[in-house]
C-alpha positions in Angstrom: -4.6 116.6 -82.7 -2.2 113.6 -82.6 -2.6 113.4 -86.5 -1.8 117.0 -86.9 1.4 117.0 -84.6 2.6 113.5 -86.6 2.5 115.3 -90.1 3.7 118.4 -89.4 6.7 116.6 -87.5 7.1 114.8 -90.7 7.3 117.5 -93.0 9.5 119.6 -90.8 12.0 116.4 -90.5 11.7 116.3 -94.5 12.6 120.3 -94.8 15.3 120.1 -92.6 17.1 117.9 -94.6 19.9 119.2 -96.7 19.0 117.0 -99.9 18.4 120.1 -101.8 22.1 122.3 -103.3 19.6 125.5 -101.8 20.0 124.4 -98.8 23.0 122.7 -98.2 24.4 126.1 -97.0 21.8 126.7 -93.9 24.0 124.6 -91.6 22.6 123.7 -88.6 19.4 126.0 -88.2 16.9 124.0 -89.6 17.5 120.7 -87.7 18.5 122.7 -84.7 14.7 124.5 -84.8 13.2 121.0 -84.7 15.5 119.6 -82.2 13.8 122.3 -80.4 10.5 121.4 -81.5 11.0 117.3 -80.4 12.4 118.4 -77.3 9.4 120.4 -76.4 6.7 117.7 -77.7 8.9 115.4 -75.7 8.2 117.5 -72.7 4.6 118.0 -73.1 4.1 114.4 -73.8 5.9 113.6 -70.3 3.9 116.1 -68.8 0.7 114.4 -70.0 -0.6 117.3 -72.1 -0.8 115.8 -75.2 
C-alpha cells in the first residue's frame, strides 16, 4: 500500500509540473490538487492510518 501511495505521489508531482508549453497555462490547479493530496496523506499518516 505504501508502494502504491509513493508512485502515484511521484507521478502526480511529475504532472504537475509546468515543463510542458501545454501546460504552462493551467496556473496553479495542478499543484494546488496535490497540495491537497500531501496535506491529506500528511493527515492520515499523523493519525496512524497508514
Amino acid at each position: 500500500m505504501n508502494l502504491l501511495i509513493l508512485i502515484l505521489l511521484i507521478i502526480l508531482i511529475v504532472g504537475a509540473l509546468p515543463t510542458w508549453p501545454y501546460s504552462a497555462r493551467w496556473g496553479y490547479g495542478p499543484s494546488g490538487g496535490l497540495g491537497t493530496v500531501l496535506i491529506v496523506l500528511l493527515v492520515l499518516v499523523l493519525a496512524g492510518v497508514i
